[in-house]
C-alpha positions in Angstrom: -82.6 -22.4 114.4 -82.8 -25.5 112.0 -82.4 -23.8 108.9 -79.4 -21.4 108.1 -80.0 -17.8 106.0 -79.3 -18.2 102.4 -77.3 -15.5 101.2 -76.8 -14.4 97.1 -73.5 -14.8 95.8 -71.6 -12.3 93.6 -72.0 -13.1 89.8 -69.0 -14.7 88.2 -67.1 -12.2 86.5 -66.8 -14.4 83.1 -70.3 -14.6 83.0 -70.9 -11.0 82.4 -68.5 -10.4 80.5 -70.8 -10.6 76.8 -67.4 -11.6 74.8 -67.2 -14.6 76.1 -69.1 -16.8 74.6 -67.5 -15.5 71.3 -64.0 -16.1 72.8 -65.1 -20.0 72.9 -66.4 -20.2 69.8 -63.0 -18.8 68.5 -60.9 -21.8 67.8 -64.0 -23.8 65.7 -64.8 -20.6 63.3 -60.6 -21.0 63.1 -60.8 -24.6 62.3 -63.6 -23.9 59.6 -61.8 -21.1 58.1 -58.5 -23.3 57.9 -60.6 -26.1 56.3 -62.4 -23.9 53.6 -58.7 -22.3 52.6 -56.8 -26.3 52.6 -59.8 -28.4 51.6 -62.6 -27.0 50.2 -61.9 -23.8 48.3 -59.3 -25.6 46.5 -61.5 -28.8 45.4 -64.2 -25.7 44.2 -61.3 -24.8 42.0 -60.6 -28.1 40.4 -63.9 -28.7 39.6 -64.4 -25.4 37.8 -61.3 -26.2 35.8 -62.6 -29.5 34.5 -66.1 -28.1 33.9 -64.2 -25.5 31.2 -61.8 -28.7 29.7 -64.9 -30.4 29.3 -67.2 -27.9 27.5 -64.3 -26.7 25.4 -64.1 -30.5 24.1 -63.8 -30.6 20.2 -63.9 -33.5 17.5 -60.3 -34.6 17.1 -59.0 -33.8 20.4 -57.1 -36.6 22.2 -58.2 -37.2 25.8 -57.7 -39.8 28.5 -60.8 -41.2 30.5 -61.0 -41.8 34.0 -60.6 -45.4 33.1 -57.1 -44.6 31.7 -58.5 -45.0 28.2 -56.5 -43.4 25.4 -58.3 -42.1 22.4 -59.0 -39.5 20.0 -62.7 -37.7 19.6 -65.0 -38.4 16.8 -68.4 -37.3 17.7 -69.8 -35.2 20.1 -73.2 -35.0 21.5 -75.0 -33.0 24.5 -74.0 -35.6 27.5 -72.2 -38.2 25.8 -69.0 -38.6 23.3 -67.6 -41.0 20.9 -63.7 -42.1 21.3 -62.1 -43.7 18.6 -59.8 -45.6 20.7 -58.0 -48.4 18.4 -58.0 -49.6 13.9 -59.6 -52.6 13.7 -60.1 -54.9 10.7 -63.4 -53.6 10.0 -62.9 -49.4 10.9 -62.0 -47.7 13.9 -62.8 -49.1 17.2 -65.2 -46.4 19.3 -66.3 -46.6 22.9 -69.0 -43.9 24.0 -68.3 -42.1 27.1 -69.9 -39.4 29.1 -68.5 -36.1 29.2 -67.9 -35.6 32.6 -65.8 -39.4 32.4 -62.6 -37.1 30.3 -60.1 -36.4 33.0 -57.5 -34.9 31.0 -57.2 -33.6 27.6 -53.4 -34.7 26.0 -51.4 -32.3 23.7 -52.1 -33.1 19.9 -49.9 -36.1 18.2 -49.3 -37.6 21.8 -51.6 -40.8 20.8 -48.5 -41.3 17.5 -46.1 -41.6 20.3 -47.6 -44.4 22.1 
């Protein structure tokens, strides 16, 4: 004979066990949860926090810009706001910012210190 018999081979006993496919897929639903815990939940977090800073803004307040610009707030409007940031000759010197530009918001009489 020229062609040998062909016989079935036993299944693997990985392959029918249904849990493994899970099992490998283990350590990257591990790696996601890590990264949502360290990275992500806590960027969520910060973000919220500056959202409240920002709509709590109110005239008189003395803030610092992302820029590093120290000043004090005179106006208010829906997106933008007015920082008096230095006396000139001719009245206060204001620079318009947008609101989401105000990284931190400084304790009250800081600006007499510097």
């Amino acid at each position: 004979m020229l062609i040998s018999n062909a016989y079935a081979q036993a299944a693997d006993a990985a392959a029918q066990d249904p849990m493994s496919g899970l099992m490998g897929m283990m350590p990257i639903i591990l790696m996601f949860i890590v990264l949502w815990f360290l990275m992500i939940r806590p960027q969520m977090k910060k973000a919220k926090e500056h959202q409240k800073m920002v709509a709590e803004l109110a005239k008189g307040d003395e803030v610092v810009t992302q820029g590093g610009i120290v000043g004090r707030i005179t106006k208010i409007g829906e997106n933008y706001i007015t920082v008096e940031v230095a006396e000139g000759k001719d009245g206060a010197v204001e620079v318009t910012v947008q609101k989401t530009a105000i990284a931190a918001l400084l304790p009250k009489g800081t600006l007499k210190t510097l």
